[in-house]
Structure formats: structure tokens, C-alpha cells
C-alpha positions in Angstrom: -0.8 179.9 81.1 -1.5 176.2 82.4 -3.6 173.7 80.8 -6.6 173.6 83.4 -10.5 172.9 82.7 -11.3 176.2 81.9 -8.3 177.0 79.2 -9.1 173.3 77.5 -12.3 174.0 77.4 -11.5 177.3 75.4 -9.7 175.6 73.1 -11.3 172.8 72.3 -14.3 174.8 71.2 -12.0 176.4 68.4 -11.6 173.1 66.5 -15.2 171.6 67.7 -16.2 175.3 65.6 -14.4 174.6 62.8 -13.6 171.0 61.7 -16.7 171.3 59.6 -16.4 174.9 59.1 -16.1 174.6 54.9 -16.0 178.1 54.0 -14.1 180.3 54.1 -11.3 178.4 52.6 -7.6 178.1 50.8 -7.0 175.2 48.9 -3.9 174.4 47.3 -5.2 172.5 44.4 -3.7 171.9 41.1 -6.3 171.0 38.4 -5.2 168.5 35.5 -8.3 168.6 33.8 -11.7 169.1 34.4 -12.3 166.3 36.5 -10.3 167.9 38.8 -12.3 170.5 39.8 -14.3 170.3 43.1 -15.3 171.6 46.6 -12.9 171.1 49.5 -15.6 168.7 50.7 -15.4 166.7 47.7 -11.6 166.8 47.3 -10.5 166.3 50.9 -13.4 164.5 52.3 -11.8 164.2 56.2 -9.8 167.4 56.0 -11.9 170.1 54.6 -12.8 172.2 57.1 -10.7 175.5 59.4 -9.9 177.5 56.2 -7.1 175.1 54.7 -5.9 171.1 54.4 -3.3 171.6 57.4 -5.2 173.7 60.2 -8.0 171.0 59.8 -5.4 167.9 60.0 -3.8 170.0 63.2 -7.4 170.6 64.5 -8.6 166.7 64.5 -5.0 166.3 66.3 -5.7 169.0 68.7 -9.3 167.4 69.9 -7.3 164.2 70.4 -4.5 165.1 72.7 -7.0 167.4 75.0 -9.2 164.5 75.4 -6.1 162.5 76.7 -6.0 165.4 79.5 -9.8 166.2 80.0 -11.6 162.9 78.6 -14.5 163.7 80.8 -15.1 167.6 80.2 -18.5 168.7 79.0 -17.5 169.4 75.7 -15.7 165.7 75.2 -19.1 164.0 73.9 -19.4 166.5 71.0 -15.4 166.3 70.0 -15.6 162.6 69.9 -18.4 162.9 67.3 -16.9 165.2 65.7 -13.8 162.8 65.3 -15.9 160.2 64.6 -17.9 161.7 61.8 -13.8 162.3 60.1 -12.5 159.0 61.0 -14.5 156.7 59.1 -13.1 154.5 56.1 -14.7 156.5 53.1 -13.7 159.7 54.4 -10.3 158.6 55.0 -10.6 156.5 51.9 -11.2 159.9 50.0 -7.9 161.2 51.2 -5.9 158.4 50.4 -7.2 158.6 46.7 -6.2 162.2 46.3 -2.6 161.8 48.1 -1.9 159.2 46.1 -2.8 161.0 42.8 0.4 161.5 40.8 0.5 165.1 40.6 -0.4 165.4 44.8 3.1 163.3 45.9 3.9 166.7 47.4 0.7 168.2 48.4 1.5 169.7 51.8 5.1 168.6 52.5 6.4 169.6 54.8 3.8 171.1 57.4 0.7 169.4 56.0 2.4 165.7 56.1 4.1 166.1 59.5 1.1 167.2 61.3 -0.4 164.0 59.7 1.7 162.1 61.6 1.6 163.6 64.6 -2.2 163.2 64.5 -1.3 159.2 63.9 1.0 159.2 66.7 -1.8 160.9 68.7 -4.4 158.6 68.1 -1.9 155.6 69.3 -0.8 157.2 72.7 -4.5 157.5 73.2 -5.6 153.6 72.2 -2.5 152.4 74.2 -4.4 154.3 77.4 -6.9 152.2 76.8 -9.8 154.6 74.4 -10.7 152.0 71.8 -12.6 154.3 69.3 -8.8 156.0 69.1 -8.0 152.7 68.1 -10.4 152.1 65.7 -9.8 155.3 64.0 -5.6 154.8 64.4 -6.4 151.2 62.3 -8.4 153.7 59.8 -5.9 156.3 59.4 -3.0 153.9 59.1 -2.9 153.8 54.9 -2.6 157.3 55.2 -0.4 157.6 57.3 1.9 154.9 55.6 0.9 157.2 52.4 2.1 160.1 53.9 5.0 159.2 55.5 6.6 158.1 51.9 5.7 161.2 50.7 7.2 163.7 52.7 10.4 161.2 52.9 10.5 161.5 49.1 10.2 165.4 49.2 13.0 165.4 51.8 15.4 162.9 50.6 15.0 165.4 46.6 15.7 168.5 48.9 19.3 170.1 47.8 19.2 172.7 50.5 16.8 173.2 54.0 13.9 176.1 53.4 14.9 178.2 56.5 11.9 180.3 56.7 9.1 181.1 59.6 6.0 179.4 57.8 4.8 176.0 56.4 7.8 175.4 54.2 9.9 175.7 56.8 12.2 172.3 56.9 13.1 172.5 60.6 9.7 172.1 62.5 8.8 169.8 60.3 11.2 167.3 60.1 10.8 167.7 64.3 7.7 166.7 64.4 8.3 163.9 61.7 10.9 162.2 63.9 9.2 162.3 67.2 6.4 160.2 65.5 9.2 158.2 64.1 10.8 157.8 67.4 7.5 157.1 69.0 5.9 154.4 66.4 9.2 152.6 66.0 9.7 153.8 62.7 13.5 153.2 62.7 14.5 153.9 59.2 13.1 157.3 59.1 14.6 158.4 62.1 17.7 157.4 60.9 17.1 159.3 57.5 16.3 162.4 59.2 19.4 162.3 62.0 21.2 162.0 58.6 19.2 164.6 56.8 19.3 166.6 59.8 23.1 166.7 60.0 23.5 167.3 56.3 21.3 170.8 56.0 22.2 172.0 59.5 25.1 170.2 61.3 27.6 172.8 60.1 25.4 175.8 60.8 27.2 179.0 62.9 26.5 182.2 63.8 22.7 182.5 63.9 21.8 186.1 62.5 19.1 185.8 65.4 18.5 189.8 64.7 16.9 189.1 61.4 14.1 187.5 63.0 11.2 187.6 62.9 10.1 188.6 59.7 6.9 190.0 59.2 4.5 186.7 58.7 6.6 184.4 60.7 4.8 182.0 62.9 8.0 179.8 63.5 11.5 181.4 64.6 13.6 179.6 62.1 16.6 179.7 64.7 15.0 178.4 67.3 13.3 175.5 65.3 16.7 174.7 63.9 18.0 174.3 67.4 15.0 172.2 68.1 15.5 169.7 65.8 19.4 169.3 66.7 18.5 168.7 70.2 16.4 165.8 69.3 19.2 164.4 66.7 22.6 165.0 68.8 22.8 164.3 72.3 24.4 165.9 75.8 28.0 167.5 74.9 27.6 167.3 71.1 24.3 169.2 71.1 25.9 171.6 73.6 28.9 172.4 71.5 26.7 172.3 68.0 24.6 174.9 70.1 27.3 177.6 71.1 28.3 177.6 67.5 24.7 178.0 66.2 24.2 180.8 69.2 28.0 182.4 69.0 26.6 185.3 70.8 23.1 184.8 71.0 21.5 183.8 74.4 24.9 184.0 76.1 25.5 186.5 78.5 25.5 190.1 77.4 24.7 188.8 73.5 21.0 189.5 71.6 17.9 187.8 72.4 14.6 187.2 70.9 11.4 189.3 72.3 7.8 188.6 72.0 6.2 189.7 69.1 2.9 191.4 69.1 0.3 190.9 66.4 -1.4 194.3 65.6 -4.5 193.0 63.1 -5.8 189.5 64.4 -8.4 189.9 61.7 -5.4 189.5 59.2 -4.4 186.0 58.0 -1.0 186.5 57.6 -0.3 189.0 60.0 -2.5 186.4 62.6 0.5 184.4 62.5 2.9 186.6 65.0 0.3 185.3 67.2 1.7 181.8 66.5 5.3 182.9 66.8 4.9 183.1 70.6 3.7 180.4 71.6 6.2 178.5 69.1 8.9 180.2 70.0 8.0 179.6 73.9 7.9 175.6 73.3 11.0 175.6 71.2 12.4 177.1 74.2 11.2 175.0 76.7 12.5 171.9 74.5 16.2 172.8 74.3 16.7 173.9 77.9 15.3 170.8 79.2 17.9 169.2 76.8 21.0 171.0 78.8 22.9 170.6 81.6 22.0 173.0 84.2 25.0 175.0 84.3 25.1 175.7 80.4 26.0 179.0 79.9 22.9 179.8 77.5 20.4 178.3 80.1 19.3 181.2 82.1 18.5 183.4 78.7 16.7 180.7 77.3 14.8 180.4 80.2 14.2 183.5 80.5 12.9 184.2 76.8 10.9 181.1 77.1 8.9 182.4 80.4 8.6 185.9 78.3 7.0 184.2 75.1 4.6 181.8 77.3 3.5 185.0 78.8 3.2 186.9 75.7 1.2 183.8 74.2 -1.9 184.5 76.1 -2.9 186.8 73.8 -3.0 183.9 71.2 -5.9 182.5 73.3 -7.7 185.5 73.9 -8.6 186.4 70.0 -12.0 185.9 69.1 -10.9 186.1 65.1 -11.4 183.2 62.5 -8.5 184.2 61.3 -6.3 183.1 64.5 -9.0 180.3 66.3 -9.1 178.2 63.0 -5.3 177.1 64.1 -4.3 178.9 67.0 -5.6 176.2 69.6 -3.3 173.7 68.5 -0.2 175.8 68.8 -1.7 176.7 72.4 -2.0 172.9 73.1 1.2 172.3 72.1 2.6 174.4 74.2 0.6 174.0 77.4 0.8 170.3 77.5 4.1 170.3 77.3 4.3 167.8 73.7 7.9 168.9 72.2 9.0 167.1 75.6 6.9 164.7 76.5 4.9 162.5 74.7 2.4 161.5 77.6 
């Protein structure tokens, strides 16, 4: 799979389908009183569409990054007003208000949150290439973005013990993605807090049991993401010796591997996320061998498993279910424009 006209076009029609799409839809609300009762329209007034808070946040930062790539494709008119129509300072002014409720200081953290920031960091790479309406709507997403970023700090920095599992709670992936924004917007102090966070949950970690994965609703290897978070915190022979710990046998020569996964119900929510776990898995991959030296022992495997799960991922694309394209594009994007590495 390669990122060319025709795939982006493909892709970008998923979120251009669905950023308004309100129904159907999972919120995860908690009513205090009756006041609290609403539509995901009323209660999320940017981020109410693609079936749940986080797909739509991950959507919106989809449309952005493939209009870095393909800024004049046919379909980029209607995805800027699309992102126009969510980026204006009521909407966004709406999902301030219900962050900063009390009882919503941990409404989506992990996922939610980091995917809010990478949207942020998103919108900057683009109004640094020069698209001022990125700009304008960076300047209007920048309170919730601040917002957010204290959240999901607080929600860490409580955390006794990482969540080591293969969907949104999963500490790992997260706290990737929250550091490459950090890294990229200068944020300084969170980078450190994470490198520190990082080494506390993980630093110690052997002996991967990489043959309980995956389990049945995984969309995230939680092995893999764990590896591609220390790659990003330790550097050249410190990640390489934290890495053949992690690994023991796994990924070296004659030890167990990973295979692609392969989704048998599309239709099915949960069972739509194995479609995920490819294309994650394949980027996770591709992040840690282009973090080691090219005669690392693990290098070939993980090469090798990487080209097997970007292959396997096509199927992720080729799903015509709600239950996959309301999220599924962004994963692809991810993947395809080669983000955990490069920024650009």
C-alpha cells in the first residue's frame, strides 16, 4: 500500500462521510443532573460525529494531514469546509466548556486527549507550510488544546500502574503520540514528564509474553506499542539493550513472532478493530527498526513482520462497513504517510 491519489482519495471520503455523521453513536457521558442530558450535537458541538468523541477528533486530524499530501485533489474543497464548519470559536468554545466541567477532567484520557493533540500538532505543521485557514483554526483550537494537555497530564501523573491493553486505555500509544506533539510544539516539561513516566511503568519490563497477543478486540499490540514509546524516550544502545530484554526471544532469530490478524465480521464494532491491529502493528514496526542500527539482531524479523502487516492492512481499506470507515482511514493515514517517523 502507498499513499498515491487514488488511496487518499479513498480515504478522505471516510471522514468527509462522517464528521457530521451524528447517529449512530456511543457517548461516554456521565449525567449529574438533568441539565446534563443532551444530544452528542449539543454536548460536543465540534466532535459529535463518526459514532464516538475520539474517531471524530482522529477524523478532523486525518482530513488535515492528507491535505498536507494532496492539497489540490478534487475532494480538498469539500474537506476544507468540512473543517471549517468544526473549527470555529463557538463550536470549539462548546468543547472547552464540557472538558472543563469538573466531573469530565478525564473524559477520554488517554486515546481521546492524545489524538487531540496530535490534531493540534497537525494543524501547526500545516500553517508553518504556509495554509493560513490551518492557522486560523490552530489559534482556535489552542484553549483546548492547553485544556487538554493538563488533563491527560493529571490522569497520567495519578496513574499507579500502566493499562497494558490493545484498545483506548491503553497507556503506551498514547503517551506516544502525547510526546511527539510535545516534542514537536516545544512543550518541554511534558516531554520530560513522560520520558520520566515512561521509564517508571516500563523501563524495567522483560520477557514480553508476545504469544498472548492479540486478544480478541485488540486494535493495538500492547508489545509493540510499548516498544514504540521506549524508542522515542531512550536512545541508540540504551534502546537496543532495553529492547532485547523486552524481546528475550521474541523477534530474534528462531524465537515467536507476531502474524497478521484477520477480521472475520467487519460489520462488528469490536471485532472491526483486528482490522486496526494491522495497520498499527505495521507502523509500530516501521518506527522501531528505523530506530536501530542495521546489524541489530532483531532487525530482519521486524522487518519482515512489518512488510507482512502493511500487506495484511489493505483489507482495512477495502471495507465498505460503518463500523470500520468511521476510524479506519486514520489508522491507514498513519500508516501510509509514514507519521510515527516523520513529522513532515
Amino acid at each position: 500500500m502507498q499513499l498515491d491519489g487514488p488511496t487518499a482519495a479513498r480515504l478522505a471520503a471516510w471522514p468527509l462521510a462522517s464528521i457530521d455523521r451524528e447517529y449512530p453513536n456511543k457517548i461516554a457521558h456521565v449525567l449529574y443532573s438533568d441539565e446534563d442530558v443532551g444530544s452528542p450535537r449539543q454536548l460536543t458541538p465540534a466532535f459529535f460525529g463518526c459514532f464516538d468523541w475520539h474517531s471524530a477528533v482522529h477524523a478532523h486530524w486525518c482530513l488535515v494531514r492528507l491535505l498536507r499530501f494532496f492539497p489540490d485533489a478534487d475532494w480538498a474543497s469539500s474537506a476544507r469546509q468540512v473543517l471549517g464548519r468544526s473549527f470555529t470559536p463557538e463550536r470549539i468554545a462548546g468543547e472547552l466548556a464540557y472538558l472543563s466541567h469538573p466531573g469530565h477532567r478525564s473524559f477520554e484520557c488517554p486515546y481521546g486527549v492524545a489524538w487531540l493533540l496530535q490534531l493540534a500538532a497537525e494543524l501547526r505543521s500545516a500553517a508553518a507550510e504556509g495554509d493560513d485557514a490551518a492557522g486560523r483554526w490552530a489559534e482556535i483550537l489552542a484553549p483546548l488544546e492547553e485544556l487538554a494537555a493538563t488533563n491527560v497530564r493529571a490522569w497520567i501523573e495519578r496513574l499507579p500502574f500502566p493499562i497494558r491493553t490493545g484498545e483506548h486505555n491503553q497507556t503506551a500509544f498514547a503517551m506516544g503520540l502525547i510526546r511527539d506533539w510535545a516534542e514537536q510544539t516545544g512543550a518541554e516539561e511534558m516531554r520530560t514528564f513522560l520520558d520520566h513516566r515512561a521509564r517508571d511503568f516500563y523501563g524495567d519490563d522483560v520477557c514480553v509474553p508476545l504469544a498472548y497477543e492479540p486478544s480478541g478486540h485488540d486494535f493495538l499490540s500492547p508489545a509493540l506499542a510499548e516498544a514504540d514509546l521506549m524508542r522515542r524516550v531512550l536512545a541508540g544502545d540504551e534502546f537496543a539493550g532495553w529492547l532485547h530484554g523486552f524481546f528475550a526471544e521474541a523477534f530474534l532469530p528462531g524465537g515467536p513472532t507476531l502474524e497478521p490478524v484477520v477480521c472475520r465480521d467487519p460489520s462488528d464494532g469490536k471485532l472491526a478493530h483486528l482490522l486496526g491491529l494491522n495497520l498499527s502493528r505495521a507502523w509500530m514496526l516501521e518506527g522501531i527498526v528505523h530506530t536501530l542500527a542495521e546489524d541489530d539482531p532483531c532487525r530482519l524479523r521486524l522487518e519482515r513482520c512489518a512488510d507482512d502487516h502493511r500487506r495484511a492492512g489493505r483489507a482495512a481499506i477495502e471495507t465498505d462497513e460503518y463500523a470500520g470507515t468511521h476510524w479506519l482511514a486514520s489508522f491507514a493515514v498513519w500508516l501510509l504517510s509514514g507519521r510515527g517517523i516523520d513529522w513532515g
